[in-house]
N, C-alpha and C positions, 0 to 999 in steps of 0.2 A: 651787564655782561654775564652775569651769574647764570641770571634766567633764561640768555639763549645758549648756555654751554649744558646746561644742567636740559634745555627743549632739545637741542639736541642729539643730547645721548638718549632721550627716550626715545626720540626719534629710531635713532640708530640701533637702540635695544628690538622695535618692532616690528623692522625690517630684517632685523638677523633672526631671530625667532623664524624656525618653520611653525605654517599653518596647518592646524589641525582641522581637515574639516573632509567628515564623513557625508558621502551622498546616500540623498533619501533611501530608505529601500524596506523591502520590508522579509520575514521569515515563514516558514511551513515548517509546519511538524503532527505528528501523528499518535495519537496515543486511542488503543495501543499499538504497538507498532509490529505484532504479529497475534496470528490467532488463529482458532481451528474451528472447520466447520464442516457436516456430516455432507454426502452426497447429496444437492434436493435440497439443501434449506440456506440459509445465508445468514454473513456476520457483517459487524460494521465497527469503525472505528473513528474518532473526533479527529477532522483537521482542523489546527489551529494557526490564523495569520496574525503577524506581528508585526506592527509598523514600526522603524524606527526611521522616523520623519518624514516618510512616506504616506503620503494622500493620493489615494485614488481606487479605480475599481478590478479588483484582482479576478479574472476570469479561471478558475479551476476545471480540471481535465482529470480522468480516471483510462490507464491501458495496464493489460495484462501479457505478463511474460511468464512461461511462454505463450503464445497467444492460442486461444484454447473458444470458440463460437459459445461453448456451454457455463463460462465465467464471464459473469457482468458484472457491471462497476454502473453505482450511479451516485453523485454527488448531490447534496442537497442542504443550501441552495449552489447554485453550478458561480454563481460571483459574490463579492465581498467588497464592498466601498468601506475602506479602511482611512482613519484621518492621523494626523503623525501623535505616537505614542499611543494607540488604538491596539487594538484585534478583534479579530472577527472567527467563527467559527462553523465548520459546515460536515456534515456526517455523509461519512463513505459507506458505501452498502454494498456489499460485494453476494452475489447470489450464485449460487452453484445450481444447477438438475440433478435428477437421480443416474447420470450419465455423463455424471464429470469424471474424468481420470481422477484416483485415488493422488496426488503428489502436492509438493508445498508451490505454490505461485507465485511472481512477484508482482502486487500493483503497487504503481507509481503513480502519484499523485503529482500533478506540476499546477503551477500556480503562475501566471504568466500577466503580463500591466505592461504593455506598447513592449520597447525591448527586453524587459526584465522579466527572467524567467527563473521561479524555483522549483524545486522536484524534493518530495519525501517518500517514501517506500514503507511498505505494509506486507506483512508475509503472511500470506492464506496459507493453510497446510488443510487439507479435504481427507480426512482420517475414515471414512466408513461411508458404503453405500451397498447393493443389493444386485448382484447380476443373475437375470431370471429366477428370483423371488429367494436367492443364495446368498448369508448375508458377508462382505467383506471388512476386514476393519485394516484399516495402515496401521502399524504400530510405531515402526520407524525406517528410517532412508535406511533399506533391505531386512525387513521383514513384514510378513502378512498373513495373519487370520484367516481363514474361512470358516463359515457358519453350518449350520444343517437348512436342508431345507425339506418340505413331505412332499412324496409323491405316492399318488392314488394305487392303490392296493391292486396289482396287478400290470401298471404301467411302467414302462421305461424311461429313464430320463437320462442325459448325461450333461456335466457342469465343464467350459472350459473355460479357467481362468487364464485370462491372456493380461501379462502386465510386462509394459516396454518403461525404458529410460530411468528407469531405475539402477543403480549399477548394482551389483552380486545379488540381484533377487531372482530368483527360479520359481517356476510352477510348473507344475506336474498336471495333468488330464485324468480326471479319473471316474469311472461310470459307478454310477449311486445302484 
C-alpha cells in the first residue's frame, strides 16, 4: 500500500509541475554593430547564428535604410545550416561609391528558416567623399568640412555643396 500512495504522489508531483520546454530556435547578431566608411570604398562586419536547438538552414538577407541605389550589402555565404547547440558565421559587406550621400545608414541583416525570422542592425556612417574633385568630410549629425581643391591658372570654377536630411546643417555656395 505504501508503494502505491508513495507512486502516486509522484505521480501527482509531475502533473502539477509546469513544463519547461523551450522551442528550437536559433540568434543573429553582429559585431561590430556600427562602423564608418569613406565615400567609394566599403566595410564589413561578422554575422553570427546561434542555435539553440535548432537544426536547419538559415537563409540571410542584407536591405538598407534609408534606401539609397549607391549602398550595397552582400552577405557571404547568403545560408548557414546550423545543428542544435551550433553557430555558424557569415560576413557583411556593405559598399558605398564616390556618390554616396555623406549620412549614417541603417543595414538590417534578417536571418529567416520556414516561419522563423531574425533581424540584427549594423550602422554604416559614410564620413568623407569628393564633389568635383572638392574634398568633403562628415564630422557629425550637423556639421561638415570642405576641402580645397586647384583650378588651372586662369580658369573659373564654382563648388556647390548641396547637403539635405540632415537637421541644423547649412551650406553656403561659394565661387573659388
Amino acid at each position: 500500500m505504501r508503494k502505491l500512495v508513495y507512486l502516486g504522489l509522484v505521480i501527482a508531483a509531475f502533473l502539477l509541475l509546469p513544463v519547461v520546454y523551450a522551442a528550437p530556435d536559433f540568434s543573429i547578431n553582429a559585431s561590430p554593430t556600427s562602423f564608418f566608411v569613406s565615400a567609394g570604398n566599403s566595410g564589413s562586419s561578422t554575422i553570427t547564428l546561434g542555435s539553440t536547438g535548432f537544426s536547419g538552414t538559415v537563409q540571410l538577407s542584407g536591405s538598407v535604410s534609408p534606401n539609397d541605389p549607391t549602398v550595397t550589402t552582400t552577405l557571404n555565404p547568403t545560408s548557414l545550416s546550423l545543428s542544435p547547440g551550433g553557430s555558424g558565421q557569415s560576413t557583411l559587406t556593405v559598399t558605398t561609391t564616390p556618390f554616396t550621400p555623406l549620412r549614417t545608414y541603417t543595414v538590417t541583416v534578417t536571418g529567416t528558416s520556414g516561419s522563423t525570422s531574425h533581424q540584427t542592425q549594423v550602422l554604416v556612417t559614410v564620413t568623407s567623399g569628393t564633389v568635383g574633385g572638392v574634398a568633403i568630410q562628415y564630422q557629425s549629425a550637423g556639421s561638415a568640412s570642405i576641402g580645397s581643391g586647384l583650378v588651372a591658372f586662369g580658369a573659373a570654377a564654382s563648388v556647390c555643396v548641396c547637403l539635405s536630411a540632415i537637421k541644423g546643417l547649412s551650406a553656403k555656395r561659394n565661387r573659388i
